[in-house]
N, C-alpha and C positions, 0 to 999 in steps of 0.2 A: 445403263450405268453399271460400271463393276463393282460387286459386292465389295465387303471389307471383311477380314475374319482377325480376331483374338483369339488368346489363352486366357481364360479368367479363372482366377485364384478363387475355388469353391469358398474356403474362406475370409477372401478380401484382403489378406493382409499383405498385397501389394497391389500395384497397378494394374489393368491388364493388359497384357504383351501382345504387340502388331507383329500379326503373319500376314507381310506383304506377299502380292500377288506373285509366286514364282521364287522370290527371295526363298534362302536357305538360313534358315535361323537354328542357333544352339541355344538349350535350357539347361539351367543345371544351378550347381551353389554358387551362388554372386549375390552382392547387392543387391538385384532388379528382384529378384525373387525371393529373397532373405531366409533362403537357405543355410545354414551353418554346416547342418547333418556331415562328417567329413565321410561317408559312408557315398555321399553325392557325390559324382564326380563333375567338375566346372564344365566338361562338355556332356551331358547324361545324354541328351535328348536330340536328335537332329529329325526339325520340322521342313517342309516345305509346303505353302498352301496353293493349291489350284481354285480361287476365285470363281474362276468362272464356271466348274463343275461343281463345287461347293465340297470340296474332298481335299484332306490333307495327307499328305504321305509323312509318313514317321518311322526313325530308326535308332532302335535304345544303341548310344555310343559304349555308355559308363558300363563300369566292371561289373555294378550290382544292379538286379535285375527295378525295370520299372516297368509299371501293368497299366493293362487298361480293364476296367469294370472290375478289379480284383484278379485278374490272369494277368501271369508272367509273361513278360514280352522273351524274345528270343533276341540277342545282342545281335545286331549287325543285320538284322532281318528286316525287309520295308512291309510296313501294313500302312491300306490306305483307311480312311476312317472321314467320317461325315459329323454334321452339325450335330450337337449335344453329346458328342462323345466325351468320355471322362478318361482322361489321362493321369496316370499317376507316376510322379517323376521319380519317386523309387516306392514300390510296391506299395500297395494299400497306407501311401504317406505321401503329403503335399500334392493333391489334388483340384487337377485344374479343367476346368468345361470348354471343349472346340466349339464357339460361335460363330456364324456367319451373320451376317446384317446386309440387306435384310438377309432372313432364313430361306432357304430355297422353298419351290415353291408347292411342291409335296410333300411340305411339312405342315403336318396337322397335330396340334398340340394335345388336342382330346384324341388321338388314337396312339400316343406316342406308349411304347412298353412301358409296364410302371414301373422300372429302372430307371428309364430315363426321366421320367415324372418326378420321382424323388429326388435328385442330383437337380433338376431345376427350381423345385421347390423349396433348396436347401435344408432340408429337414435332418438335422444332425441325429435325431435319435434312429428316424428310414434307413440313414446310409451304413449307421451299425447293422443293423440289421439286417441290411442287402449284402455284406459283407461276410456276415457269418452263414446266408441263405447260398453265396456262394461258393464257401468255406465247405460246404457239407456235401456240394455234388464234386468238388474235388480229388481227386487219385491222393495216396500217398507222396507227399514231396521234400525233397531236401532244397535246402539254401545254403551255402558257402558265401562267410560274411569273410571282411578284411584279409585276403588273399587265403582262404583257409585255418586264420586264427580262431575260429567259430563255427560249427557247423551247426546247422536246425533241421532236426525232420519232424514233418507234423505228418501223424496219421490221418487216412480219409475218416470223415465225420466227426472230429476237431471243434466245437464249439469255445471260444473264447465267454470269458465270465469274470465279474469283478469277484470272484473265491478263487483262490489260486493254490493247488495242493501242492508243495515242490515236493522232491527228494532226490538224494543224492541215487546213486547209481549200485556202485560197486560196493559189497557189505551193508548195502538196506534194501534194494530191491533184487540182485543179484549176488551169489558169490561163487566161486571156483567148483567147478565140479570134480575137479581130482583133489581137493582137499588141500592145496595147496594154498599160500599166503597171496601170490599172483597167478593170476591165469596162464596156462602157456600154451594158449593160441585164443583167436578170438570163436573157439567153436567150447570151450572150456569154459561154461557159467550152468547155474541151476535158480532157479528160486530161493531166494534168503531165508523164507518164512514161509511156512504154509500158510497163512491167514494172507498172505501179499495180496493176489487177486482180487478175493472177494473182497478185502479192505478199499484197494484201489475204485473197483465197482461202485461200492456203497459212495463214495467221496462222489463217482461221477454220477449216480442219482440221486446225489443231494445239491449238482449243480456247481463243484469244483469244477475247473480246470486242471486236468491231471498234467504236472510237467515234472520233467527230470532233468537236474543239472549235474554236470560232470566233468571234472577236471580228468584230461586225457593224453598228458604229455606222451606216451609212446606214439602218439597219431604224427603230432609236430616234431621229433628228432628223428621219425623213420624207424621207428622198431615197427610197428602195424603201419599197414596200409590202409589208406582209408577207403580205400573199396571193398575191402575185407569185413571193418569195422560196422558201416553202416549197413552190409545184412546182417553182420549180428544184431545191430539196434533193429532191423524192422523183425528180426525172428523173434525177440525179448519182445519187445510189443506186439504180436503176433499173440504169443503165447498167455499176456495177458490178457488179453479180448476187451481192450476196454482202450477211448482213444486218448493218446497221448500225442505230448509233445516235447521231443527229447534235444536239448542240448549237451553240447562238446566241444571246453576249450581244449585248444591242442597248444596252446602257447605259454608264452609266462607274463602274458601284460593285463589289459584291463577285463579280459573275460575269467581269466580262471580264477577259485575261488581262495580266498574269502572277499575275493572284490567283487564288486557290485553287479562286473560288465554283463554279462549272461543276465541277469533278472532284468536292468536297465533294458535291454535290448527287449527282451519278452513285454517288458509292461508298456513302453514306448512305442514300438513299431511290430507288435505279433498281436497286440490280443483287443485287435479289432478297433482302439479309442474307447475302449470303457478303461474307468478307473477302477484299480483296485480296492478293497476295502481291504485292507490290512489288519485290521481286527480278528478280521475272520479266515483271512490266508493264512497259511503256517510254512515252514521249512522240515523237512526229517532228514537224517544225518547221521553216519556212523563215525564222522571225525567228529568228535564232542569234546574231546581232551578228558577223557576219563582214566585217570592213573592205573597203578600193574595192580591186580587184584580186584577188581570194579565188580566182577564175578567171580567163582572159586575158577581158579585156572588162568584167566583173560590177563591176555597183557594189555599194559595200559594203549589206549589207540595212537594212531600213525601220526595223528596231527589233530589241530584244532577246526581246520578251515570251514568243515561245515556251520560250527555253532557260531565260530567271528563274521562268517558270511550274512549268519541270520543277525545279529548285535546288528554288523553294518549295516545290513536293510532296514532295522526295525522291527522283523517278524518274529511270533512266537518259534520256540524251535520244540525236536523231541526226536530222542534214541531212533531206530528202530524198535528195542526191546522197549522201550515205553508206547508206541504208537500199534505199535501189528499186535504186540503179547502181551499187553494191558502192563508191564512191570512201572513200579514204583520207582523212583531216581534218588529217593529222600535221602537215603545212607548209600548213596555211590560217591566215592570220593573223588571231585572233579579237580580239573590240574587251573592254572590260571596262568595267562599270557607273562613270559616275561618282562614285557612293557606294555602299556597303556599310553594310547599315543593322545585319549581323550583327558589323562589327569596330568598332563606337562602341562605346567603353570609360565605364562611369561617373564623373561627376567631381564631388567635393566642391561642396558652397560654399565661393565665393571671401568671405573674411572682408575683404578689402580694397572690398568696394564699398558698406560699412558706413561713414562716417565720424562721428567724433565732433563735426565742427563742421559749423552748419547749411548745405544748399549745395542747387544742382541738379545731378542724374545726369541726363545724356543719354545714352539707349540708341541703337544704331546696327546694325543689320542689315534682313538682308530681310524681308517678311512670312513669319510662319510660321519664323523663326529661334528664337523662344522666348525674347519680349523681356517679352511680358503672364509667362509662368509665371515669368522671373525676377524680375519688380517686384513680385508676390506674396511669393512667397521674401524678397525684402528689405522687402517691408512687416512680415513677421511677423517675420524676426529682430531687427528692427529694434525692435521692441515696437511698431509704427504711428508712431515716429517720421520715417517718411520714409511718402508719399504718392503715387500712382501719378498722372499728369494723361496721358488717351489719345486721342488725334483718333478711333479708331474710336469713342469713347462721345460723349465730347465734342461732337466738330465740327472747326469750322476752328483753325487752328495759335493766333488773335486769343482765342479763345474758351481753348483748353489755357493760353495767357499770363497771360491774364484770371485762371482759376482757382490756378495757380500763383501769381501777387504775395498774394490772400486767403492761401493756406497758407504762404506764406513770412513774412506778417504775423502769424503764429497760430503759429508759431514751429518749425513745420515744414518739413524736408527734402522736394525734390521730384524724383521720377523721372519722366523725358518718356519716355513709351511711346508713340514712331515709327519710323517708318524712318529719319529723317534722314540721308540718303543723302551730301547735298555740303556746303562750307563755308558755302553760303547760308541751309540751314536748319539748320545749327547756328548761324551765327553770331545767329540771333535768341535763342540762349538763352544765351550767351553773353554778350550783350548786357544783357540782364533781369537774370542775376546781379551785372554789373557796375550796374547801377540801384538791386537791391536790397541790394547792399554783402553778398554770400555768396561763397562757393565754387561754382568749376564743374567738374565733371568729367565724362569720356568716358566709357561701358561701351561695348566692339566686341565684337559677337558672333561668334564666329568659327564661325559656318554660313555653307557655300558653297551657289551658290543652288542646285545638286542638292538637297542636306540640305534645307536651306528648301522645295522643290518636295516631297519625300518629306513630312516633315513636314505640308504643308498636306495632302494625299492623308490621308496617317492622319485627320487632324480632321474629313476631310469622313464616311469610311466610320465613324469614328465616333459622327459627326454631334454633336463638339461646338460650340458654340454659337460662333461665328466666323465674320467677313465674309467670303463666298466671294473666292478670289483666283485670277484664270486667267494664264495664261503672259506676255502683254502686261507685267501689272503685275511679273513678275519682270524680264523683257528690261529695262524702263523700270529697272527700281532700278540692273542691274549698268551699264545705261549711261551713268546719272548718278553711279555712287558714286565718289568720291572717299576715300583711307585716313586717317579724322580723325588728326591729332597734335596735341601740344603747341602750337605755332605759333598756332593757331586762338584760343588764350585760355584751354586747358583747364589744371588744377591737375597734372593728368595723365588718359591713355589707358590704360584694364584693356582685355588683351582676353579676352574671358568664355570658357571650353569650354559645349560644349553638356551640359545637365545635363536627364535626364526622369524621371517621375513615373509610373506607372502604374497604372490603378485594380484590376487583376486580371492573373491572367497571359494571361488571351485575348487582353488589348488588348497587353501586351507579346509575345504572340509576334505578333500580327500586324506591330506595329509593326517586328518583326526581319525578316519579310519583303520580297521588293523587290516596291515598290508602282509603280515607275516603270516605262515600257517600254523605256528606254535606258539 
């Protein structure tokens, strides 16, 4: 009788998957295996079982690596593999056991390695621990996550632990050895602190996880190379003698900081399924937002994003000059975000920007103030009595005119979704109404261009569908705006509170997040 073999989910939370005799099967993120991870790719895994030797041949498809017993597979490479092996569909995450039924017949349960003992036993606390037991006879290794927007090197002998010591990189644990503001080459770093080492040490015999996060955009536009970079990172960890695990976004989306991506990634799929106690983890950080004079001489720092990083995670934070040099913070005068994305309050719709007689609404803020979600809002209460006219879809302002006189002819209300920053480009609609014998009125959005800047951040990480907008085109609006009034020709001036919408709670907590580095 021909055996039968599965993939069974070490922890159950699916079915177990039939590797028919010979059949060629894909694993990966789908339903059947209730995968989400987008990190999976929908083909990761191509199995094929041989039944009748009791051996499966296996070949990682997907872009990110997936292990078996805790080692990296090699893409594109076949390994054959027998009854009780542990297959992990991307590395040390979603962990499934090769069964045959029955088990071949030189399988004796009492001589099996205690690797494999454990994994059939299912002993959650074992498999940590077989985990970090393999973690330790490991070489130094990197990982390249999302096509390079993240890299990770863990030192050999690496132990994962629920105490997690972060710190930033550049100006806490390293800074320029020619005295310089930036490095000007990746062979240009010293030790920040004398006390660094031995501090870093003390942390790891008291059973932290020493890790370092860092935001590294010359990696992602091509100023360094990153094969340059990561022997700097293994000569800096070198030189401290102690093991680390160093993170590097090189991008601008969900790893770099003060977003969350980089620690998410760390606590989720790097440090083995233990949980953190966050109590006792900290963040260190030389972006703190500390103003010009913080010290005699010191200019105020680069940015906020280490300390908002730590806010967004929840962890305690601290200087380097508080953590390595004992210094007190009490009288350093710290800077504060110019928006707080967590004290915006919800706000009704305004029933006033509804009217009963046919007109044109000019809208007036910056990009990304939420001038398109409110023209939406008033197209539907409106019943489609009022019409949105947009230069992003449209075109030029001649063209948004153009379509405006047809709906004002067809007996429709018209909302201009622009920026209309000065009196010059409102006075063209203005002018239209006074042509087409209507009503004109202002809506002002009352986002400051921070909010408008956060705001555009959210849609990009997003990724809703909107014209990219970068810092220029904010600078350009606050320096043409002028504050529309009555004066201009308008019936009257609303000014709108910012009102949002969220499709679930992921995107709204993100959104409460500070997305900005100041």
């Amino acid at each position: 009788m021909l055996r039968s073999c599965i993939l069974r989910c070490l922890r159950n939370s699916h079915d177990p998957i039939k590797l028919g005799h010979n059949e060629e099967i894909l694993v990966g993120r789908s339903k059947t295996t209730k995968i989400k991870d987008q990190s999976c790719s929908r083909q990761q895994i191509w199995l094929k079982a041989d039944c009748s030797n009791c051996l499966v041949e296996i070949k990682q498809l997907g872009v990110n690596p997936s292990g078996l017993d805790g080692f990296a597979l090699k893409r594109n490479e076949s390994y054959r593999v027998g009854h009780g092996s542990r297959l992990e569909i991307l590395l040390n995450n979603y962990i499934h056991i090769i069964e045959f039924d029955p088990p071949p017949e030189d399988y004796v349960e009492t001589k099996v390695p205690r690797k494999r003992k454990l994994e059939q036993e299912d002993s959650t606390q074992s498999n940590k621990q077989l985990k970090v037991d393999l973690r330790e006879a490991m070489d130094d290794s990197w990982d390249e996550i999302d096509k390079g927007e993240l890299y990770i090197f863990t030192s050999k002998g690496l132990k994962s632990s629920t105490k997690i010591a972060a710190f930033d990189m550049d100006g806490t644990i390293i800074k320029p050895k020619s005295g310089k503001v930036h490095p000007v080459d990746t062979g240009d770093w010293q030790i920040a602190f004398p006390p660094v080492s031995q501090k870093l040490k003390e942390k790891h015999m008291e059973g932290f996880k020493i890790v370092i996060l860092s935001n590294q955009a010359p990696i992602g536009n091509g100023r360094v190379r990153i094969q340059d970079f990561k022997k700097k990172i293994e000569n800096i960890v070198k030189k401290l003698a102690v093991p680390i695990q160093v993170y590097l976004a090189t991008g601008k989306g969900i790893y770099r900081k003060p977003l969350t991506g980089m620690w998410k990634f760390l606590t989720e799929k790097k440090n083995d399924g233990l949980t953190v106690d966050m109590l006792h983890s900290f963040y260190c950080g030389d972006a703190a937002g500390r103003a010009a004079n913080w010290a005699p001489g010191k200019k105020k720092d680069h940015s906020m994003a280490d300390k908002l990083m730590a806010v967004n995670i929840g962890l305690s934070f601290f200087t380097p000059e508080q953590f390595f040099l004992g210094h007190s913070i009490t009288n350093v005068p710290m800077l504060k975000p110019e928006f707080s994305p967590r004290d915006l309050l919800p706000n009704p719709f305004d029933e006033r920007l509804i009217s009963k007689e046919k007109e044109i609404l000019v809208l007036v803020g910056y990009p990304g103030s939420g001038k398109s979600f409110l023209s939406k809002q008033i197209e539907k209460k409106s019943g489609h009595r009022y019409v949105a006219v947009c230069r992003d879809v449209i075109g030029t302002w001649q063209k948004c005119a153009a379509e405006a006189k047809l709906l004002l002819q067809s007996g429709k209300s018209v909302i201009v979704d622009s920026t209309n920053p000065d009196v010059e480009s409102r006075a063209r609609w203005v002018s239209l109404s006074k042509e087409m014998k209507v009503e004109c009125r202002c809506a002002k959005m009352a986002v400051t261009k921070t909010h408008a800047q956060h705001n555009n951040k959210f849609r990009e990480l997003m990724r809703i569908n909107h014209v990219p907008v970068n810092d220029i085109v904010f600078h350009t609006y606050k320096n043409k705006y002028t504050d529309p009034t009555p004066s201009e020709g308008f019936k009257e001036v609303i000014e709108v509170q910012f009102s949002s919408d969220f499709e679930d709670k992921t995107a709204e907590d993100l959104y409460k997040m500070y997305l900005l580095e100041k």
